[in-house]
LUMTOR-257495 format. One record per residue (C-alpha): x, y, z; residue in one letter; residue number from 0. Coordinates in Angstrom, 1 decimal. Example, Ala and Ser with C-alpha at 12.3 -4.5 7.8 and 13.67 -1.06 7.14 Angstrom:
2
REC     east    north       up   code   pos
REC     12.3     -4.5      7.8      a     0
REC     13.7     -1.1      7.1      s     1
end
This chain:
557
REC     east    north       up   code   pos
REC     25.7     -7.5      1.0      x     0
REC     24.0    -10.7      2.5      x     1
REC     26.7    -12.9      1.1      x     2
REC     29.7    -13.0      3.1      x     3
REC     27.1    -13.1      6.0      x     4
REC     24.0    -13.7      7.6      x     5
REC     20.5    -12.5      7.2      x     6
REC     20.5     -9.0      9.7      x     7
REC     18.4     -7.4     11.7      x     8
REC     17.0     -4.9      9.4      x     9
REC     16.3     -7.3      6.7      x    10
REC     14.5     -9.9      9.2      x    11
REC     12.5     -6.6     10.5      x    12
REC     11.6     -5.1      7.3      x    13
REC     10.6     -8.9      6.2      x    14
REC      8.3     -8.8      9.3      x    15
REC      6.7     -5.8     10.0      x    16
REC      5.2     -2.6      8.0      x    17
REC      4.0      0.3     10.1      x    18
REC      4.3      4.2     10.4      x    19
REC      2.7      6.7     10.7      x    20
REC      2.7     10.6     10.2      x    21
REC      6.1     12.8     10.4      x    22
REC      9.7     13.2     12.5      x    23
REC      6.7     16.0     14.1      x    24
REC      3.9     18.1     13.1      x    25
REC      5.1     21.0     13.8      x    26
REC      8.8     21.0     14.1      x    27
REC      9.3     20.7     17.6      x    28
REC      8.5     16.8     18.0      x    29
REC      7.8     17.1     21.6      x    30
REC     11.0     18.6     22.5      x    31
REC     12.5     15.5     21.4      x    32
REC     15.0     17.1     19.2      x    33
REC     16.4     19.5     21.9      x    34
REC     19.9     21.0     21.5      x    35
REC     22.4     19.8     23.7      x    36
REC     22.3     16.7     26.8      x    37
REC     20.8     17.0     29.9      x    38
REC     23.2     14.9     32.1      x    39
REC     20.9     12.5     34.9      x    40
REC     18.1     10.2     35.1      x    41
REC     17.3      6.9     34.6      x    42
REC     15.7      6.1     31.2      x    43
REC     13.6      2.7     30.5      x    44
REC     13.4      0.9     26.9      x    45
REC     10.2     -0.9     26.8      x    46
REC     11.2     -3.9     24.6      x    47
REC      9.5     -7.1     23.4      x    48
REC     12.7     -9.1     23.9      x    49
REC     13.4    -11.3     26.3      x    50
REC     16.7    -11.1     26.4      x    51
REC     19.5     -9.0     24.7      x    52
REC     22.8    -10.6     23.3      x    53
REC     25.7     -8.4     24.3      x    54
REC     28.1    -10.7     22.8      x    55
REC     29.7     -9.1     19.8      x    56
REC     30.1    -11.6     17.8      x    57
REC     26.7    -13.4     18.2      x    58
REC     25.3     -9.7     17.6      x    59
REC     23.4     -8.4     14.7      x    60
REC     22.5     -5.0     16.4      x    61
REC     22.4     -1.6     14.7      x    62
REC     25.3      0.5     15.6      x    63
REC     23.2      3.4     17.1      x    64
REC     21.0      1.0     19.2      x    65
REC     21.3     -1.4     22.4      x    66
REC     25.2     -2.6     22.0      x    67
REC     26.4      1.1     21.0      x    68
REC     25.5      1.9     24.3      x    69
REC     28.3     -0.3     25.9      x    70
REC     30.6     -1.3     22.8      x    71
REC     32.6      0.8     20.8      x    72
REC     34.1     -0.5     17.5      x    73
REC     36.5      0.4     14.7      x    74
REC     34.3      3.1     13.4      x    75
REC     30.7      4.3     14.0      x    76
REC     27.7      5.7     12.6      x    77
REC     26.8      9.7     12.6      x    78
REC     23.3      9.5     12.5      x    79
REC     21.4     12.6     12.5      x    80
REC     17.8     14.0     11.4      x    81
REC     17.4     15.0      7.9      x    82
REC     21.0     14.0      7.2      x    83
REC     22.5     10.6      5.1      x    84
REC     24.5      8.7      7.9      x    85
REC     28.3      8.5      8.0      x    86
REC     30.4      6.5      8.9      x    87
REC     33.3      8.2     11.4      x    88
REC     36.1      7.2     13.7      x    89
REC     35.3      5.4     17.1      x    90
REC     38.0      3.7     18.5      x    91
REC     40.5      4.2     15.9      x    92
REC     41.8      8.0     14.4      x    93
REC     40.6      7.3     10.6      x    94
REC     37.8      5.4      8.9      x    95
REC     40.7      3.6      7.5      x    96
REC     43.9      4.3      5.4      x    97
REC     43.2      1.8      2.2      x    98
REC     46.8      0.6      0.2      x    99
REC     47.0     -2.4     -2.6      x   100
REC     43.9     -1.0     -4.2      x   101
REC     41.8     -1.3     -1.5      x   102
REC     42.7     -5.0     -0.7      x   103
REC     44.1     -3.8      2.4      x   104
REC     42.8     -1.5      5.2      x   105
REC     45.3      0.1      8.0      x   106
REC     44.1      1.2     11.5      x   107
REC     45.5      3.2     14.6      x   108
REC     44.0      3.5     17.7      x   109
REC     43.2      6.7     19.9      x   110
REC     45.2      7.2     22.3      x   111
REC     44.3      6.9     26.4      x   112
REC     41.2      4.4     25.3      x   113
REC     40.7      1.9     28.3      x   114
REC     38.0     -1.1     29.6      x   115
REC     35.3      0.1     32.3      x   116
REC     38.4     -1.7     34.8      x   117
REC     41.2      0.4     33.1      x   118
REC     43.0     -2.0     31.0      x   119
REC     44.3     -0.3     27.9      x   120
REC     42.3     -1.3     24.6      x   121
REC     44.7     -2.6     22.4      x   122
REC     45.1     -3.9     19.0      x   123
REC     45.4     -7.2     19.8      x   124
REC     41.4     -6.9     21.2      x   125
REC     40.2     -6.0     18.0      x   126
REC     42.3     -8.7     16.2      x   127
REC     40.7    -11.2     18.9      x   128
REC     37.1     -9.7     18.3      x   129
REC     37.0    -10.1     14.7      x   130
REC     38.8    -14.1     15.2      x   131
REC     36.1    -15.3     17.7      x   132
REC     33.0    -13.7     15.4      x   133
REC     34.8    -16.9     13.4      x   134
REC     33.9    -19.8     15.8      x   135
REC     31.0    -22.4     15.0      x   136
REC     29.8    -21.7     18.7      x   137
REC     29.3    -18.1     18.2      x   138
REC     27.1    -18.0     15.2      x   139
REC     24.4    -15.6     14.4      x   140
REC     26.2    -12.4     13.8      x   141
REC     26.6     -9.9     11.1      x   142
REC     29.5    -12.2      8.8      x   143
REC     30.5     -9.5      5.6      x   144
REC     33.8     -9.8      6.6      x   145
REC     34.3    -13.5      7.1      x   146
REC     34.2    -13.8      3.1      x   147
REC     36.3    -10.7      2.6      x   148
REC     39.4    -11.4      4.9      x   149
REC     42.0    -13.5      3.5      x   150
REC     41.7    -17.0      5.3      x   151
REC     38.1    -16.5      5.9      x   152
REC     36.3    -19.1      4.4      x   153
REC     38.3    -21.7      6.2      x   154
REC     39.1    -20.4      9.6      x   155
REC     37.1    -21.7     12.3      x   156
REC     37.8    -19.2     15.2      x   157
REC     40.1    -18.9     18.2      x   158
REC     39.0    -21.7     20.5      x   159
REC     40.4    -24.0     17.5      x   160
REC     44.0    -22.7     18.7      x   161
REC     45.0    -20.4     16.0      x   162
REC     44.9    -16.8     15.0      x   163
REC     43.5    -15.2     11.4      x   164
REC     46.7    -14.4      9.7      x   165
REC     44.8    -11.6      7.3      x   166
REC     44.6     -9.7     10.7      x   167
REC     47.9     -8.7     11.5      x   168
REC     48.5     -5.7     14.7      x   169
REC     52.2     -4.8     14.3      x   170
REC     52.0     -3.0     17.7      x   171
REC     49.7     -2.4     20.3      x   172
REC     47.9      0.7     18.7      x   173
REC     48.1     -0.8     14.8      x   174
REC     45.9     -3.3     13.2      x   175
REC     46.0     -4.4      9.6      x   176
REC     43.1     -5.8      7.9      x   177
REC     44.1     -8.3      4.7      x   178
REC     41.1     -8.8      1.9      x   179
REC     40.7    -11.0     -0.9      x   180
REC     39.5     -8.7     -3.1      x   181
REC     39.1     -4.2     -2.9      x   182
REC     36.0     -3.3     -1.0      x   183
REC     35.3      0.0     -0.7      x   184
REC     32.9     -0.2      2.1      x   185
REC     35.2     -1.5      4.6      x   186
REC     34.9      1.4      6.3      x   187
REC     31.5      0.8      7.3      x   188
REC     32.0     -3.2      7.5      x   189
REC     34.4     -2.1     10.8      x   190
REC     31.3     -0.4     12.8      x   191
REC     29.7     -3.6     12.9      x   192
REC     29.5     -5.2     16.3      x   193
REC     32.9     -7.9     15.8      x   194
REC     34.9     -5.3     15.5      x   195
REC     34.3     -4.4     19.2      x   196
REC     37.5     -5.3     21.1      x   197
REC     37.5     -8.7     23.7      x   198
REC     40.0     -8.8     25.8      x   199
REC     41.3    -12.5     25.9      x   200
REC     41.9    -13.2     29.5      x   201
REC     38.2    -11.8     29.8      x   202
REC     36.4    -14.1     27.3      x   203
REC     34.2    -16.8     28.5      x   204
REC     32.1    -17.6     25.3      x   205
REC     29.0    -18.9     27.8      x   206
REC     29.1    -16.1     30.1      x   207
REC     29.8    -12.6     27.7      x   208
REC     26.8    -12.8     26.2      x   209
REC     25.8    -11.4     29.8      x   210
REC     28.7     -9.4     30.9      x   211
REC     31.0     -8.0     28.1      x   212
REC     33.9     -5.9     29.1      x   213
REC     32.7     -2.5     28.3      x   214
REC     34.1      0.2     25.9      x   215
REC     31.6      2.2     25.6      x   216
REC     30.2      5.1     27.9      x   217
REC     27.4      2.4     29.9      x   218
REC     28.3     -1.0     31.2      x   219
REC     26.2     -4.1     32.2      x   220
REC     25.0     -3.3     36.0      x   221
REC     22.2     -6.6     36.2      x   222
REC     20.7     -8.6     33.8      x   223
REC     17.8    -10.4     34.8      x   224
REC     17.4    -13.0     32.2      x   225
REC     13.7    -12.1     30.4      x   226
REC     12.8     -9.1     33.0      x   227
REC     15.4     -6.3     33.0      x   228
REC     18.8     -5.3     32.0      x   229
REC     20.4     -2.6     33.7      x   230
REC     23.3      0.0     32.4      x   231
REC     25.1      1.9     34.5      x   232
REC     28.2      4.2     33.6      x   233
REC     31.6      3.4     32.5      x   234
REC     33.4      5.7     34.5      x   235
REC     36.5      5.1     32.0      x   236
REC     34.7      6.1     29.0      x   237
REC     36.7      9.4     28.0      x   238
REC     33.9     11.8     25.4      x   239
REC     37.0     13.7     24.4      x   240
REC     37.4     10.2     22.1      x   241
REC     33.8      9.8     21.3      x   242
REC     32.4     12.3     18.6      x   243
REC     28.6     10.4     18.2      x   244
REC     27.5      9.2     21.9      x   245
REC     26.2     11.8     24.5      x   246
REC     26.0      9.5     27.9      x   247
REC     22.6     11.9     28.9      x   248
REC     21.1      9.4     31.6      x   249
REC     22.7      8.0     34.4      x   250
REC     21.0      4.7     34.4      x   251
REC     19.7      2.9     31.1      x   252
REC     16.7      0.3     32.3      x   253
REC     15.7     -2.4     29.8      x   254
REC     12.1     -3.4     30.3      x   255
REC     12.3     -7.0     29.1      x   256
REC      9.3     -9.2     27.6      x   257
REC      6.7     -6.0     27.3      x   258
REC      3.7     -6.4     25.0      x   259
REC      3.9     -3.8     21.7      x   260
REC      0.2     -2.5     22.6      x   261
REC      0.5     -2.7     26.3      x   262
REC      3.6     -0.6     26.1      x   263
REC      2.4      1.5     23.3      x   264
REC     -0.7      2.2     26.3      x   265
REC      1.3      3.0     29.1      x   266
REC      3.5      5.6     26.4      x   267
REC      0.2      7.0     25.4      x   268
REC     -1.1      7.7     29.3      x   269
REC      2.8      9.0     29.7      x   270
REC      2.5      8.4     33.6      x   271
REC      4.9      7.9     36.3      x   272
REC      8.5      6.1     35.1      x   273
REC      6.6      6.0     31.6      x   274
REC      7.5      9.6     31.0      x   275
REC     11.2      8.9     31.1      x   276
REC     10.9      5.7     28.6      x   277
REC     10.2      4.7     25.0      x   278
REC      9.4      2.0     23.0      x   279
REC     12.1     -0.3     21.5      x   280
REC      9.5     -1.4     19.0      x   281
REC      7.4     -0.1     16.2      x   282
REC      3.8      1.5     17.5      x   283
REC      0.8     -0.8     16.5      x   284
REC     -1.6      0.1     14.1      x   285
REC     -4.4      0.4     16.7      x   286
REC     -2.3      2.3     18.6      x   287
REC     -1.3      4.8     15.8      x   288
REC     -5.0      5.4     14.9      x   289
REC     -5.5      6.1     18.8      x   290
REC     -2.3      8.5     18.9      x   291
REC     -4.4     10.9     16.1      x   292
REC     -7.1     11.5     18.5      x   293
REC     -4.6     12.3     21.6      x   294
REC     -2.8     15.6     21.0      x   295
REC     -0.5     15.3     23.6      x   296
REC      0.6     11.8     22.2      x   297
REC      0.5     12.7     19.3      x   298
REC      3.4     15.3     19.9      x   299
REC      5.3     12.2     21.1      x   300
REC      5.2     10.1     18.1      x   301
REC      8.1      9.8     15.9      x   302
REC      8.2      8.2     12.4      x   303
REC     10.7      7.6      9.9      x   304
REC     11.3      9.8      6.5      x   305
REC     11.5      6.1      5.0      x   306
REC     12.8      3.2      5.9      x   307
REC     12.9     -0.1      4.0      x   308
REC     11.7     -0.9     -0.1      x   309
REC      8.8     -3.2     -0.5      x   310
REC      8.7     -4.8     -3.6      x   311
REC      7.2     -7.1     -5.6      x   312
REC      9.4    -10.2     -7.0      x   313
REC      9.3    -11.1    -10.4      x   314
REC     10.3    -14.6    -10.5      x   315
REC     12.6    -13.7    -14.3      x   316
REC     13.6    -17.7    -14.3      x   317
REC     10.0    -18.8    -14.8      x   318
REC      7.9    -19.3    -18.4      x   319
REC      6.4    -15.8    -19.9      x   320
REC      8.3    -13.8    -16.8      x   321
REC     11.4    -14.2    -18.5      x   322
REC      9.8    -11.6    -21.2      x   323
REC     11.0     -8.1    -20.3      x   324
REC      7.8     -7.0    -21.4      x   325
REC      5.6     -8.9    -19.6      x   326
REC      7.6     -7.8    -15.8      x   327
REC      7.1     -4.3    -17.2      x   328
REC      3.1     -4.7    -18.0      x   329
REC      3.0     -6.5    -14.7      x   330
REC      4.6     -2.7    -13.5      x   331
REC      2.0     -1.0    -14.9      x   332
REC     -0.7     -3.0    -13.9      x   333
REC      0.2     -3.1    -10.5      x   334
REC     -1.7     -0.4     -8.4      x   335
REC      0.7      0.9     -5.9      x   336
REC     -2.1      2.9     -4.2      x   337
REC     -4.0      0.3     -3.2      x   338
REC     -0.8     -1.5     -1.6      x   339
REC      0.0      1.6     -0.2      x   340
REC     -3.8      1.6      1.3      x   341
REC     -2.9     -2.8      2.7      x   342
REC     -0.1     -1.4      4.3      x   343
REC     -1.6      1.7      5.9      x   344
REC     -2.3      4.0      3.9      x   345
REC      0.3      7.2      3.6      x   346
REC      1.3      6.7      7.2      x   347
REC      3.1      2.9      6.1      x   348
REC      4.9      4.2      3.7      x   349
REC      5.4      6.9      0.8      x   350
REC      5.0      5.6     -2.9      x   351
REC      8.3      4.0     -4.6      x   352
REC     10.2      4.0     -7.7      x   353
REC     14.0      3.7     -7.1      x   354
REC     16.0      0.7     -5.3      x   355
REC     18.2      2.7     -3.4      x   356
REC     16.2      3.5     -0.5      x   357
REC     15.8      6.9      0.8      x   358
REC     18.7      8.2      3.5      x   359
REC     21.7      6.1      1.3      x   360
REC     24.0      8.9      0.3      x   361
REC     24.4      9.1     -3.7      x   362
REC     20.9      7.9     -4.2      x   363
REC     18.7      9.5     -7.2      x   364
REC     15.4     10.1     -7.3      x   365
REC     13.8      8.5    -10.7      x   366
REC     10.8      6.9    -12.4      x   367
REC     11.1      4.7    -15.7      x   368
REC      7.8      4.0    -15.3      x   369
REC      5.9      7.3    -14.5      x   370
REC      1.9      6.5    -14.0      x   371
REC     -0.6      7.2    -12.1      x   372
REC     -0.3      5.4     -8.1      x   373
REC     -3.3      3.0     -9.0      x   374
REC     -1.8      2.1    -12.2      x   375
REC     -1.7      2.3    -16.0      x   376
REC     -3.9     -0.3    -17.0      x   377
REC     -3.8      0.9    -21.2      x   378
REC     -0.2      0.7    -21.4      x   379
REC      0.1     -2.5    -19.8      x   380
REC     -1.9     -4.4    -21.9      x   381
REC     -0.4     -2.7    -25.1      x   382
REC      3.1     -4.5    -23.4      x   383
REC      1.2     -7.6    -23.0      x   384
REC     -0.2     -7.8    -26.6      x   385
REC      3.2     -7.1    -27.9      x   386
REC      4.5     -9.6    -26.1      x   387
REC      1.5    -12.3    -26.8      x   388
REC      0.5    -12.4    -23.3      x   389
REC     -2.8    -11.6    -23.3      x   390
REC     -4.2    -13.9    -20.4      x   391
REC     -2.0    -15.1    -17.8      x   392
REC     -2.1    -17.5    -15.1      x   393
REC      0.3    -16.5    -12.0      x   394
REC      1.3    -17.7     -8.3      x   395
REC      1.8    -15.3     -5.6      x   396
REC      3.4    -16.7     -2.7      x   397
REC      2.2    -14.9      0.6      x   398
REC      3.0    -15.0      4.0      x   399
REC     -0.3    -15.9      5.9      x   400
REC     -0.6    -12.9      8.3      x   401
REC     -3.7    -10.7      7.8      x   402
REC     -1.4     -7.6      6.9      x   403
REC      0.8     -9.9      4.5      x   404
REC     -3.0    -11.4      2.7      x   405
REC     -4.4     -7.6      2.2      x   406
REC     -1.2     -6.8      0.7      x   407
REC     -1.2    -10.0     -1.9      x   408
REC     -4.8     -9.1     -2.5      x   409
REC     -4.0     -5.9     -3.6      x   410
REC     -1.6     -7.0     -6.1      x   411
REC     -4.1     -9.7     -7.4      x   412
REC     -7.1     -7.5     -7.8      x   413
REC     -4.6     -4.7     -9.6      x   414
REC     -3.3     -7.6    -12.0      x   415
REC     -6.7     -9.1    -12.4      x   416
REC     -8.1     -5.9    -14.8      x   417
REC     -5.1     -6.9    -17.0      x   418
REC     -6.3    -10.1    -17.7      x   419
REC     -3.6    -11.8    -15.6      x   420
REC     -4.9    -14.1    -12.8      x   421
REC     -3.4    -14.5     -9.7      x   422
REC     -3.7    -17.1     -7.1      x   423
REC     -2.3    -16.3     -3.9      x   424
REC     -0.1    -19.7     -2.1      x   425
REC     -0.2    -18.3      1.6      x   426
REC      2.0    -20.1      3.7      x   427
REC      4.2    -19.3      7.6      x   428
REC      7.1    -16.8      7.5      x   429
REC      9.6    -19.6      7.7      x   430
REC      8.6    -21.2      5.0      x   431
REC      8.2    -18.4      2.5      x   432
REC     11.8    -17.3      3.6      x   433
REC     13.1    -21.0      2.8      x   434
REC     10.8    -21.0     -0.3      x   435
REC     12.4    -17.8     -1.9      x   436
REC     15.8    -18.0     -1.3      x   437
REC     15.7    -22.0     -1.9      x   438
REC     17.4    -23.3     -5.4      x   439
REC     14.2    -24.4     -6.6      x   440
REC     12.7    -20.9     -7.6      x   441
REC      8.6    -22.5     -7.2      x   442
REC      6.4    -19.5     -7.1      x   443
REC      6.2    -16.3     -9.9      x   444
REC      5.4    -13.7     -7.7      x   445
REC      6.1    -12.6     -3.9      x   446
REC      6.1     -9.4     -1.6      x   447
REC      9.2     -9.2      0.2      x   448
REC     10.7     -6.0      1.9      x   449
REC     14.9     -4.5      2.2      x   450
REC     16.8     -2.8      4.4      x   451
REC     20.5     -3.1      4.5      x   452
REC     22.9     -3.7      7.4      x   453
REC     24.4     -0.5      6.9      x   454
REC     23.9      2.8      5.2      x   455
REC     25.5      1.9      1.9      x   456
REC     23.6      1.7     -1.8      x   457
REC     25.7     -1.9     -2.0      x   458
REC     23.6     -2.9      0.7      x   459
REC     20.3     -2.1     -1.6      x   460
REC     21.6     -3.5     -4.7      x   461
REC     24.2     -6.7     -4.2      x   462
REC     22.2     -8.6     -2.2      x   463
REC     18.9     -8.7     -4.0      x   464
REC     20.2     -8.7     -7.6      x   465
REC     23.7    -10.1     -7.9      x   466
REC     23.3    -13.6     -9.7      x   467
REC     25.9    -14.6     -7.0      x   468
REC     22.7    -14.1     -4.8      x   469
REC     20.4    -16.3     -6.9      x   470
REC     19.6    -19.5     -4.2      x   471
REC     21.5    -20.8     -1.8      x   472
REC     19.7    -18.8      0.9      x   473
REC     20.8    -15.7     -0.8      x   474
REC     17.8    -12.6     -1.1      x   475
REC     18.0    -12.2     -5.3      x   476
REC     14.6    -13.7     -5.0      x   477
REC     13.5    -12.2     -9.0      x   478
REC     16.8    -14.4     -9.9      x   479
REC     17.5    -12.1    -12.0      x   480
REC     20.8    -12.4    -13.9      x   481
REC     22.5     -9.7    -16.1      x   482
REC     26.5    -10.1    -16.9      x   483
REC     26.1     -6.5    -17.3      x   484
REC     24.7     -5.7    -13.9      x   485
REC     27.3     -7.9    -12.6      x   486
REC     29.8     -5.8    -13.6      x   487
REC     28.5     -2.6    -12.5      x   488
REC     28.5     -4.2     -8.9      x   489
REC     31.8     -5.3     -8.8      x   490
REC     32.7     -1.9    -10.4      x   491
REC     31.2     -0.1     -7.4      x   492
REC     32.0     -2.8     -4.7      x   493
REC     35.8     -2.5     -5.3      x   494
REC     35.7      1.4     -6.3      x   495
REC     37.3      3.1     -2.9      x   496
REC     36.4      6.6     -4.0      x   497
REC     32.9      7.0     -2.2      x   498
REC     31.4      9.4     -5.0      x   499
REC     33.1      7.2     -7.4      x   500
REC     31.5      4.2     -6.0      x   501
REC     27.7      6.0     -5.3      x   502
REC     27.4      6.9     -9.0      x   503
REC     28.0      3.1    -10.1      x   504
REC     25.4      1.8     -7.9      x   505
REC     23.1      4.9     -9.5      x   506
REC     23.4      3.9    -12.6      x   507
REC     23.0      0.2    -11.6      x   508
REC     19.9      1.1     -9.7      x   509
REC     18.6      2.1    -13.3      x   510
REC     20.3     -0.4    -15.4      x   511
REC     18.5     -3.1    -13.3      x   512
REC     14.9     -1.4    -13.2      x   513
REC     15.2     -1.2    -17.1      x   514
REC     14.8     -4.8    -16.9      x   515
REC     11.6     -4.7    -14.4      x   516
REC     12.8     -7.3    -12.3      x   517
REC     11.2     -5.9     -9.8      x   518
REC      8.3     -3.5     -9.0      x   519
REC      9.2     -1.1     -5.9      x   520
REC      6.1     -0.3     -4.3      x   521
REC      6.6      2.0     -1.0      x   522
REC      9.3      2.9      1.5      x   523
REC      7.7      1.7      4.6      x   524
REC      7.9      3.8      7.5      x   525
REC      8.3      2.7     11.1      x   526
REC      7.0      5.0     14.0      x   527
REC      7.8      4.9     17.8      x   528
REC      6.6      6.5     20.5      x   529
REC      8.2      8.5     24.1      x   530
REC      7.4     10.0     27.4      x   531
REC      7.5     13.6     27.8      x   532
REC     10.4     14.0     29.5      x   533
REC     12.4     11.9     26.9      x   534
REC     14.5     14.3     24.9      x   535
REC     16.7     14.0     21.7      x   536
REC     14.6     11.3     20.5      x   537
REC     14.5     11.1     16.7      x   538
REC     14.7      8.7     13.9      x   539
REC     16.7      9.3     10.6      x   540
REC     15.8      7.7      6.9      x   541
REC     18.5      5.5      7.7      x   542
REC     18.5      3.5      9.8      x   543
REC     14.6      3.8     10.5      x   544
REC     15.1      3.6     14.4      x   545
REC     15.5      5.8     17.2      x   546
REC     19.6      7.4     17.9      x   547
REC     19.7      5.0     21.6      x   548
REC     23.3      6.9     21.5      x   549
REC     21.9     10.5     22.0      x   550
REC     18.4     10.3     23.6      x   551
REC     18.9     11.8     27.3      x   552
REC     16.3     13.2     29.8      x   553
REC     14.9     16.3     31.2      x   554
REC     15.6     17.4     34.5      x   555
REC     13.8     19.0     37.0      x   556
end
């Protein structure tokens, strides 16, 4: 899933940050934040840590429900609601896609009576020239799948160069044709990411649109106040009869740029003046979360993920007595997952893992080769390490050097340590871990790492961390693992267009690939946010694990 692409946004976040804390709501009411229907009116604030926000599509990495589904439609969309597995529907075109040459190419039509916030028609030729400038070297930092799917991909080099993608062919103004190299079944969702939002030509600046897109969606760019605020107001061309997943509840959308997690997290908590129609873009500090537990009336605002993404411990399978299936496994065993749990917050960071497929991924199975208790199974992994003539072992973990990060590593040490295996912990910046792990040199045994895909599709739990395609390079199959067999399962599933078809391949590769303990899961962290009372249809799904932006509205009156 990385590879064609770019490290996303839910990877980098999961990679940064573990927090959570309690349930979607106590009770089943969560506030009144899952009310039926949309309130028209209001203005509601995001209180966001950014400085700025990137509205360019093809310098985008953002979710599909969040900031840029507020103002840019795409191919298709995400149907993200609670308790549910997201799916991907129609958004600007009639079909998820019509697939032909065995899924090698992808055929879509556009809605009819779909304009631009100043009426111009949205036409095929706007998606074609979306997808062909997500290409150019001065545009980089976008969500990439597609630039190694498409025919021509690897070598083109974007509009401004003075040619068009030839793998991207719109017959007529409502038609466009997508041309891959090899089947993929999850085009489908590879279209709801942000390049395939259309861009009118004689409207693209690549300096300015960053700022001031030409809006599809139901809001459109009103100010932007470069590290202060960003202000939405309402396409009056957006048509809801074409839009199945956005509800357009406030009038106004407000973007509170540059706000502190804790001093936001405060202001949500008191729930006070222009606070009570706002919520936080980002996850709710720990301090915070203990405080919310005490405060009844917050705590009826707080809303946390079922799951979110897999932390795991790496194996590093290239390196001396790892490469010993036995050894990864007793190194399973030994680990106590309670006491990472405990590191990362106890129950409210995350629940206890044992699959790779993350909760929320439709076709995912809930399993455990490994059934012990959460601290551990100390006897049966030093009968695996006597079998395997291990019986004292000397062990790197390389660590990030945050506090959270260090209580985490020590947890894994001390757990390994009444095993006989020794671990010192290398702590070193964020950065450097990243470039240290995905680097071709492979020099640590052990690391903590966490996953959650781009988009809601078991590929995007299982490719990208465990294809030997992925192995260095920058790409995330950090336990470098390599099995011909799993290979094959991937590419099975990857070209299978028959969704079930496709799920049940990456189950059983989910399996196939845990039978070899390259990995330990450890928890599905949680992330929790917190809103104002009169903030309404607020809720967060397993996937993704981050507030709906495209159905919260307000109460009135």
């Amino acid at each position: 899933m990385r590879r064609p692409g770019t490290l996303g946004a839910l990877a980098l976040t999961a990679l940064l940050a573990l927090t959570g804390c309690n349930a979607n709501s106590q009770d089943g009411s969560d506030g009144g934040s899952t009310a039926t229907g949309t309130t028209p009116g209001g203005t509601l604030n995001i209180l966001s840590a950014s400085t700025d926000i990137n509205f360019d599509p093809a310098k985008s990495q953002n979710l599909a429900v969040t900031t840029l589904g507020l103002v840019l439609r795409r191919l298709t969309t995400w149907d993200v609601q609670p308790g549910k597995p997201a799916q991907v529907v129609p958004d600007l075109a009639t079909d998820t896609g019509q697939s032909s040459d065995g899924g090698k190419t992808w055929t879509y039509t556009l809605k009819d009576g779909l304009s631009y916030a100043d009426g111009a028609p949205i036409t095929s030729a706007d998606i074609k020239y979306g997808v062909e400038r997500s290409f150019a070297p001065e545009l980089s930092g976008g969500l990439g799948y597609h630039k190694g799917l498409l025919v021509g991909g690897a070598e083109y080099k974007g509009p401004y160069a003075g040619a068009g993608l030839a793998s991207i062919e719109t017959p007529d103004a409502k038609t466009v044709v997508f041309r891959l190299k090899t089947a993929y079944g999850d085009w489908p969702w590879i279209v709801s990411m942000p390049a395939f939002a259309p861009v009118p030509k004689a409207k693209d600046d690549p300096k300015t649109y960053t700022q001031n897109p030409v809006a599809s969606g139901p809001y459109q760019v009103d100010s932007y106040q470069q590290g202060t605020a960003v202000k939405l107001k309402r396409n009056p061309r957006w048509d809801p009869r074409t839009d199945q997943v956005r509800t357009a509840g406030p009038d106004q959308i407000v973007f509170q740029l540059g706000q502190d997690t804790t001093v936001a997290a405060q202001r949500l908590i008191a729930d006070s003046g222009d606070d009570r129609f706002a919520f936080g873009a980002g996850f709710v500090p720990p301090a915070q979360l203990v405080q919310i537990q005490q405060n009844a009336a917050a705590k009826q605002r707080l809303v946390t993920s079922d799951a979110g993404a897999l932390a795991y411990l790496a194996i590093n399978n290239q390196r001396g007595p790892l490469k010993d299936v036995k050894v990864r496994q007793a190194i399973g065993y030994a680990v106590d997952k309670k006491a990472f749990q405990v590191a990362a917050g106890g129950a409210t960071g995350g629940d206890l893992a044992s699959t790779l497929i993350t909760p929320g991924i439709a076709g995912r199975v809930e399993y455990d080769l490994y059934p012990a208790d959460p601290s551990g199974d100390v006897a049966k992994a030093r009968q695996l390490l006597t079998e395997a003539g291990q019986t004292s072992l000397a062990l790197v973990l390389l660590s990030k050097n945050d506090q959270v990060s260090l209580a985490q590593a020590q947890a894994i040490q001390q757990g390994l340590q009444r095993v006989g295996i020794t671990v010192t912990i290398k702590p070193a910046d964020a950065t450097t871990v990243v470039d240290e792990i995905t680097g071709d040199k492979g020099d640590f045994d052990l690391t903590i790492s966490s996953w959650q895909p781009d988009f809601p599709s078991a590929n995007g739990n299982i490719q990208p961390l465990f294809a030997s395609t992925e192995i260095g390079g920058g790409g995330y199959n950090i336990s470098r693992y390599s099995q011909p067999e799993v290979d094959t399962l991937i590419d099975q599933a990857t070209t299978e267009t028959d969704p079930t078809k496709a799920q049940a391949l990456w189950a059983q590769a989910d399996k196939r690939i845990l039978g070899d303990a390259p990995v330990v899961p450890l928890i599905y962290t949680k992330n929790s946010f917190l809103h104002g009372s009169s903030v309404q249809n607020f809720f967060v799904a397993a996937f993704p694990a981050y507030p709906n932006y495209l159905k919260v509205s307000l109460k009135q009156g």
